[in-house]
C-alpha positions in Angstrom: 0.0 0.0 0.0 1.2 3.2 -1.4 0.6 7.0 0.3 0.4 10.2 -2.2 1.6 13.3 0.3 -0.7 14.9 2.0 -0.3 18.4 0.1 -0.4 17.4 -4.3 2.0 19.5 -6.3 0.2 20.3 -9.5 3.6 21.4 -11.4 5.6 18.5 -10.3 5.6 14.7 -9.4 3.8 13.2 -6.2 5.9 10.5 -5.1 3.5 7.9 -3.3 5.9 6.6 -0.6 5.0 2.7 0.9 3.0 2.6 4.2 4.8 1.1 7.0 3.6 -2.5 8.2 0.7 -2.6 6.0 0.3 -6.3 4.2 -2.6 -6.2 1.6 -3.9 -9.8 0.1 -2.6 -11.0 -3.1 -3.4 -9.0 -6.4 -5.3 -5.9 -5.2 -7.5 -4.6 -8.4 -9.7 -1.7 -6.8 -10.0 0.1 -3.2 -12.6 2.5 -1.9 -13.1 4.3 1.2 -16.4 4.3 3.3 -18.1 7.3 4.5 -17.6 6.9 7.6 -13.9 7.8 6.7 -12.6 4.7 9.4 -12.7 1.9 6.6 -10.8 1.3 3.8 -12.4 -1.6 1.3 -9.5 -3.7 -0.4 -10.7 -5.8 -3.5 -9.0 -8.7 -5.0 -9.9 -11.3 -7.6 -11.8 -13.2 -5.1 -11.9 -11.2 -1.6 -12.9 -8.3 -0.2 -11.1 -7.0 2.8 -11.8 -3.9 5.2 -9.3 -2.4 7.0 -10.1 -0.1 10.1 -8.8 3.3 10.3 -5.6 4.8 11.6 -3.2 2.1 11.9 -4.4 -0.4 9.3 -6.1 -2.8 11.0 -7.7 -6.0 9.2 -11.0 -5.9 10.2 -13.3 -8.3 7.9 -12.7 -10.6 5.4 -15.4 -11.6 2.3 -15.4 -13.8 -0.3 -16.9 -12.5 -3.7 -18.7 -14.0 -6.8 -16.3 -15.3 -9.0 -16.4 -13.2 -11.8 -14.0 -13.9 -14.8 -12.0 -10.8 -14.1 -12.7 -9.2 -10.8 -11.6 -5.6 -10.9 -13.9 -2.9 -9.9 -15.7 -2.3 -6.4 -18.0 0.8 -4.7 -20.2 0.5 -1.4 -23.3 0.9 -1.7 -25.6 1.3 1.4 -25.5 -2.1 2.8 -23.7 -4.1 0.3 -20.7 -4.1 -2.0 -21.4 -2.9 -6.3 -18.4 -5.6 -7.8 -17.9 -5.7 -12.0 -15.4 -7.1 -14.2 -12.6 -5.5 -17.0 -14.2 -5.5 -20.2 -17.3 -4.9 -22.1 -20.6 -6.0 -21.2 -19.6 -5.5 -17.4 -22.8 -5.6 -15.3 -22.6 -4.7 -11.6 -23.5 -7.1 -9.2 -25.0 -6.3 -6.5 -23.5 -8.4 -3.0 -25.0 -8.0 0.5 -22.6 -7.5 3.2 -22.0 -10.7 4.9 -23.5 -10.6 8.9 -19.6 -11.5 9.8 -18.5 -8.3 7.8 -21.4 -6.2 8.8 -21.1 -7.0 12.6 -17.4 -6.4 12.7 -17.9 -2.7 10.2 -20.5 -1.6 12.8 -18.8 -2.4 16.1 -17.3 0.4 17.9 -13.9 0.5 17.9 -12.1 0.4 21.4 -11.5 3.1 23.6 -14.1 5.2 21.3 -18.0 6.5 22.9 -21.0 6.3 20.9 -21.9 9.4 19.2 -24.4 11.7 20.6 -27.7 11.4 19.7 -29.4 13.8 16.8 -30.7 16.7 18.3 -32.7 17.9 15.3 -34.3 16.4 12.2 -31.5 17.8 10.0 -28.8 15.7 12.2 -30.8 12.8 11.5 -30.0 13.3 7.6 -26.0 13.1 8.5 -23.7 10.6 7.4 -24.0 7.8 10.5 -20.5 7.7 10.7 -19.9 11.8 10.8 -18.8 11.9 14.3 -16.2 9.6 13.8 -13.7 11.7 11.0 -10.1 11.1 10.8 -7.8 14.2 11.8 -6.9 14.9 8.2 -10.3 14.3 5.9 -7.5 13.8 2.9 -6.5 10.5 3.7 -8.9 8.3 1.5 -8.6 10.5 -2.0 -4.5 9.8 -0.7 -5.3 6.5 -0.3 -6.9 5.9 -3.7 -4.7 8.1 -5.8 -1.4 5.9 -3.9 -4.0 2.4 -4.8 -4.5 3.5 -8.5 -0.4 4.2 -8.7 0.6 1.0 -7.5 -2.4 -1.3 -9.4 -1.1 1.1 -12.6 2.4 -0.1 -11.9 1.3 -3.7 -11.6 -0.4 -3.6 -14.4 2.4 -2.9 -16.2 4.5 -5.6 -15.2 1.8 -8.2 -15.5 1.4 -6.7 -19.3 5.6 -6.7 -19.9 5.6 -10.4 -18.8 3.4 -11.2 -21.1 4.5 -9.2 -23.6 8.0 -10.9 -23.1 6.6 -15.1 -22.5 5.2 -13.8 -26.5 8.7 -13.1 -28.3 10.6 -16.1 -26.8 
């Protein structure tokens, strides 16, 4: 896992540097981060994993459909939105599992419930809204330093083959 700095220079290069002590599963195609701003979703061929926020701790664990080439992922209220490279690519629609939702809704320790809504328009909030990480940057950082690295591997996997070809 990759991490673009925290302030992008739009005249020069933004070197995403490696996070310390952060393992990610296999062949990562596709990442997103939940609202709530605590959860970073990890997509591979056949998992999805959720890490909890600061500190990178593995959370959840879910197996997907197989899908013939598993590479794009969003949330979407309860459940995951999964699709494949290439055309047609429906999106499939998978529930949470309980395992996954149990463990995404727990509290983390050491942390209070948030206070309850004191109007109709705090009702409307993002459930997860009192919970934002010190620097609201960190998931379009994540992402951005996700895209570099699956662009990067990308690359090789296409220079391999590109090579196994010519000999």
């Amino acid at each position: 896992m990759y991490l673009l700095p925290t302030d992008l220079s739009a005249d020069g290069a933004n070197v995403a540097k490696p996070v310390a002590d952060v393992t990610v599963p296999g062949m990562v195609t596709d990442a997103s981060a939940l609202s709530n701003r605590m959860t970073v979703l990890v997509r591979t061929y056949t998992d999805a994993v959720f890490y909890r926020m600061p500190g990178w701790r593995r959370v959840a664990t879910m197996s997907l459909p197989l899908q013939r080439q598993g590479e794009s992922l969003a949330v979407d209220g309860s459940g995951l939105l999964i699709g494949t490279e290439g055309l047609p690519s429906p999106l499939i629609e998978v529930p949470l599992s309980r395992a996954a939702s149990n463990r995404l809704h727990a509290r983390p320790a050491g942390t209070s419930a948030p206070a309850a809504p004191t109007s109709s328009a705090d009702t409307a909030q993002d459930p997860g809204a009192g919970a934002i990480e010190p620097d609201p940057a960190w998931p379009a950082r994540v992402v951005g330093a996700t895209t570099v690295a699956l662009g990067g591997a990308w690359l090789w996997v296409r220079r391999r083959q590109r090579n196994r070809s010519t000999t």
